[in-house]
C-alpha positions, 0 to 999 in steps of 0.5 A: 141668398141673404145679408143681415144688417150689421152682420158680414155673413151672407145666407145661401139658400141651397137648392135640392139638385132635382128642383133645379134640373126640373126648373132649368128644364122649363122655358124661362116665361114669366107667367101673366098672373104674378111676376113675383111669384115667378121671381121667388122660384126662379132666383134660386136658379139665377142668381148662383148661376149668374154668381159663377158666371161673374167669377169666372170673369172675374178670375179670368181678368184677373189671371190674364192682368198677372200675365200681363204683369208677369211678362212686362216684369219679364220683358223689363229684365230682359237683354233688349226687352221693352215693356211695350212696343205698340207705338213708335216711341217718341220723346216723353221727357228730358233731363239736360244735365246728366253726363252719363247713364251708369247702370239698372238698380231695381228698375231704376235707371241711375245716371251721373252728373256733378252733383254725383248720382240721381235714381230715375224712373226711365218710364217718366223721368222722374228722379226717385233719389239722388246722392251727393257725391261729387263729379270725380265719381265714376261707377261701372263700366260704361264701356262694355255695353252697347244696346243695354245697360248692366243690371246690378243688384249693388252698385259700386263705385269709386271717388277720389278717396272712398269705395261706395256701395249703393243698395236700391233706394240710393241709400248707401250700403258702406263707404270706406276709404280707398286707402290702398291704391295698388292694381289700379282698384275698379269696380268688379262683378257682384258687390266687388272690387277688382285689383290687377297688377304687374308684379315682381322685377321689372325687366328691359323691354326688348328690341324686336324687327318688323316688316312693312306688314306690322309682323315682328320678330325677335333677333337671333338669340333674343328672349322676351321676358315679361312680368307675372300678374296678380288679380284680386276680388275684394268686397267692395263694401267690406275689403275681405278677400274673396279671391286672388290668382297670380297669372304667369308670364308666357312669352308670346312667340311662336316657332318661328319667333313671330310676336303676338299680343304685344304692343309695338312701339315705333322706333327710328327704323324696323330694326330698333322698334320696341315692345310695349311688355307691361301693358294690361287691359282689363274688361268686366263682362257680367260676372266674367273678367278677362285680362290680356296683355303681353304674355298674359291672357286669362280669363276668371268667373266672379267665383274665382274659376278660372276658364283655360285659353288655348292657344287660339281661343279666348272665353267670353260670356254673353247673357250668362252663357260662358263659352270658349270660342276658337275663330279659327285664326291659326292654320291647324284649326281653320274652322271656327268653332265653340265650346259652351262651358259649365260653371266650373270650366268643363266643356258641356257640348261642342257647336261648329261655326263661329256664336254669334248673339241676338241683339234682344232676347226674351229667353223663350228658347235655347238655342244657339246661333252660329255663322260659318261660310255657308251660312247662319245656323240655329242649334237647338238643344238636343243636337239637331240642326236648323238651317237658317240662311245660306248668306254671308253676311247676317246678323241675328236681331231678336229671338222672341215667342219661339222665333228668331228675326235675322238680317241678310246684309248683302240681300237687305232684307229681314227674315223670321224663322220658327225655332220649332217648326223651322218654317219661314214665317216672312221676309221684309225688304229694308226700304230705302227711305223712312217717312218722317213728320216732315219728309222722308230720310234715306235709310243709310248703311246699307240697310245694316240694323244698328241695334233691335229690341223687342217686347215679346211681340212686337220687333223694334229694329233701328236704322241710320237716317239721313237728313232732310230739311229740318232733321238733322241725320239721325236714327229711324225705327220700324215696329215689327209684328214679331210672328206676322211681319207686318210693319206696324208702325215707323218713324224717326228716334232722334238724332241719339242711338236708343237704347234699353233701361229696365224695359224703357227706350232710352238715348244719351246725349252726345257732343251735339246733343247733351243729356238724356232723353226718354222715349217710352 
C-alpha cells in the first residue's frame, strides 16, 4: 500500500493467492543477511492482515457503543428505567427553588417555580431553558404518577387567561386565551384540552337512611335522579374539536335500593342524610381518561373510544395496556379477573386473577401478572401459565432481561424468576438494618419495597429507614444484580422518595425538605 502526496487515494499492492498461502506457509524469521529484504516480501502479507484485524476492532467497539447507546436511549424511556445503576446514587446537584416537577419533555425534566417553568438536565441540573409564566401555572397532572414522571411529547398547561403548549426547547408551540371556562378545562392526553361537565336542569338532592356500617338506602318509593355529563377533547393549541361524548345519568341503586358511588352528606340524624349527586372526579391516565361520579362511571381512550364498564368492573391503562378489571366485589363474580382490550374496546384474551404491575420495566417480555389467593401467577403470551409464588401478599418490583424480581411481603423476602425457563434464579432476605456513612438504620415497613428502578441489569429496590444520630428517617436503596442477586451495593437516598426522569434518579422536596435534588 502507497500514499501520494497531495493526493487522497491510497495504492494497494494485490497480492497473487498462492504467493501468500506459500508465504503464510513459512516460518516467519527474519534471515541474518538482510532484514529489508525480508520486510519488502513480507509486508504484503502483514499489513492487510493486520489491516483487517484492526477493523474488525474497530467495528466491533463501535457495534458494541451503539448498543450501549441504544439500550440507555432504551432504559431513559422506560417505566422506572435508569441509564446506569453501577453505584449506589448519591447527591449530584441541587435546585432549592423549585415547587414542583411537572413532566419528561425530550429528556428534559421540566420543573415549575414562580417565575413559571425551567428545562433541566436531570443528569447535571443544568437548566437548558426557561419560560416565563408565572406562578398561577399549573401543567399536567402531577397526581397520577407515583415512581415516574409522564413523558409527553407537547406539554400543556394553563394560567389565569391563556392555554399554552410547550414544544421541546421551551419554545412555545401557541398561546390562546382561555376565554371560555366552561367543564372546568385541564390539560388532556396528547396535545389536548379536556372539558367535563354536568349539564341539563338541576335536580333536588334526595334524603336517603344509612345504618352504622355507611350503607344508604332510599325510602320507600324514593327515585334518584341525577344530571347527564358531557366530555369534550379540544386541541389544546388550536380549540378545534377532537371529540365530544354525553354520558348518561344511571341511578346507582341496586335491587334491593342500596346506593352505591354517591357521596353522602351527614345530617342531623340517619334518616335525613343527603346525597352528594353532582359530583365529578376526573383522572388522566396516559391517554386513557376516566370520569366517575354519582350515576356516572365511563371511561375514553384520547381517540375518543370509549371502553364499556359493567357493573363490577372499571377500565384502567397502565404502560399503554388497556384492561377491564373485574375485583370481584359483587357476589355473582366473586373471583377476580381481567380483560386486556384492543384500541377499539374488544376483548383480546381473558387472564384470571386480579393484574397486578411492576414498579420498573424494560419491556423485554409480555407477560402479565396476576395475585389471586393462592398466590402470584405470570401469563406468558401463548397462554401458558407460570407459577410464581403461593404467598399472599407480594408485589412485582421489576421485569428486566427476561426475568422478573417479586417481593413475598409476609416472608421478607425477594425473589427472581426466569420468564422463560420458569427456573428460580435467587432469593434475598430483606435485612433488617441498612449501613450508612455514619451508623446503620433499621429498615422499616416491614420489609415493604416502596418503589424499584432498574437499568436492565442492575435492580434498585428502596426501602424506608429509620433514624440514627445525625440522619434524619428517611429511604435506603439496595442495588441488585438483576440475574445473580448479588448486592452490589447499598446505602442511604435521603430523606426524599427517588423517583425516574428520563433515566435519572431524581427526589422532590417535601415540607421539611424544599427543592429538588439529583442523585444520578
Amino acid at each position: 500500500m502507497a500514499h501520494h502526496p497531495g493526493d487522497d487515494a491510497y495504492t494497494f499492492d494485490l497480492v497473487d493467492e498462492s504467493e501468500q498461502s506459500e508465504a503464510l506457509a513459512e516460518p516467519v524469521v527474519a534471515p541474518s543477511g538482510s532484514v529489508t529484504r525480508w520486510m519488502r516480501r513480507y509486508h504484503k502479507v502483514l499489513v492487510p492482515v493486520a489491516a483487517a484485524g484492526v477493523a474488525a476492532a474497530i467495528a466491533a467497539v463501535g457495534a458494541g457503543e451503539a448498543r450501549e447507546r441504544d439500550r440507555r436511549e432504551a432504559m431513559s424511556r422506560a417505566p422506572g428505567g435508569m441509564v446506569s445503576l453501577e453505584t449506589l446514587p448519591e447527591l449530584r446537584w441541587r435546585i432549592d427553588d423549585v415547587l414542583e416537577p411537572v413532566a419528561v419533555l425530550d429528556g428534559l425534566l421540566v420543573t415549575r417555580d414562580l417565575d413559571g417553568l425551567d428545562g433541566v438536565d436531570p443528569s447535571t441540573g443544568e437548566v437548558r431553558w426557561s419560560l416565563a409564566a408565572g406562578a398561577t401555572i399549573s401543567c399536567w397532572d402531577t397526581t397520577s404518577w407515583f415512581s415516574r414522571l409522564p413523558d409527553v411529547d407537547r406539554l400543556v398547561c394553563l394560567d389565569e387567561r391563556d392555554v399554552l403548549v410547550v414544544r421541546p426547547g421551551g419554545a412555545l408551540e401557541a398561546t390562546r386565551p382561555l376565554t371560555d371556562r366552561s367543564g372546568s378545562p385541564r390539560p388532556g392526553p396528547d396535545g389536548s384540552l379536556l372539558r367535563v361537565q354536568r349539564v341539563g336542569p338541576g335536580v333536588p338532592a334526595p334524603q336517603v337512611t344509612c345504618d352504622g356500617s355507611g350503607t344508604c338506602r332510599l325510602p320507600t318509593g324514593g327515585e334518584l335522579r341525577g344530571r347527564d355529563v358531557v366530555v369534550r377533547l379540544e386541541d389544546a393549541a388550536t380549540g378545534a374539536l377532537r371529540w365530544e361524548h354525553t354520558v348518561a345519568f344511571e341511578a346507582p341503586v341496586d335491587h334491593g335500593g342500596t346506593i352505591h358511588g354517591c357521596s353522602i352528606l351527614e345530617g342531623p340524624s340517619a334518616s335525613r342524610a343527603l346525597l352528594v349527586h353532582d359530583d365529578l372526579e376526573v383522572v388522566v391516565r396516559q391517554s386513557l381518561v376516566r370520569i366517575t361520579g354519582c350515576g356516572i362511571d365511563a371511561a375514553f381512550t384520547s381517540d375518543g373510544q370509549e371502553l364499556d364498564q359493567p357493573f363490577g368492573s372499571y377500565v384502567d391503562e397502565v404502560y399503554g395496556t388497556h384492561l377491564r378489571v373485574y375485583p370481584g366485589w359483587d357476589e355473582a363474580e366473586s373471583s377476580p379477573r381481567a380483560e386486556i382490550l384492543a384500541p377499539d374496546g374488544s376483548v383480546l384474551h381473558k387472564i384470571p386473577g386480579y393484574p397486578v404491575f411492576p414498579l420498573a420495566t424494560d419491556r423485554s417480555s409480555d407477560v402479565m401478572f396476576t395475585t389471586t389467593i393462592e398466590g402470584l401467577d405470570a401469563h406468558r403470551p401463548d397462554g401458558t401459565v407460570l407459577p410464581l409464588s403461593t404467598a399472599t401478599n407480594t408485589q412485582v418490583l421489576i421485569v428486566a432481561d427476561g426475568v422478573v424480581i417479586f417481593e413475598e411481603q409476609e416472608l421478607r423476602t425477594v425473589r427472581a424468576v426466569d420468564l422463560t425457563s420458569g427456573e428460580n434464579l435467587w432469593t434475598w432476605a430483606v435485612p433488617h438494618e441498612v449501613g450508612l456513612t455514619d451508623g446503620s438504620a433499621v429498615v422499616l415497613a416491614g420489609g415493604t419495597a416502596l418503589s424499584a428502578f432498574s437499568d436492565g441489569r442492575i435492580a434498585l429496590v428502596v426501602y424506608a429507614r429509620g433514624a440514627t444520630v445525625g440522619n434524619a428517617s428517611g429511604y435506603a436503596g439496595f442495588g441488585i444484580g438483576v440475574r445473580t442477586g448479588e448486592v452490589l451495593w447499598s446505602g442511604d437516598l435521603g430523606t426524599d422518595v427517588p423517583f425516574a426522569a428520563a433515566g435519572h434518579l431524581v427526589t422532590s422536596g417535601n415540607e421539611n425538605s424544599v427543592g429538588l435534588r439529583g442523585l444520578g
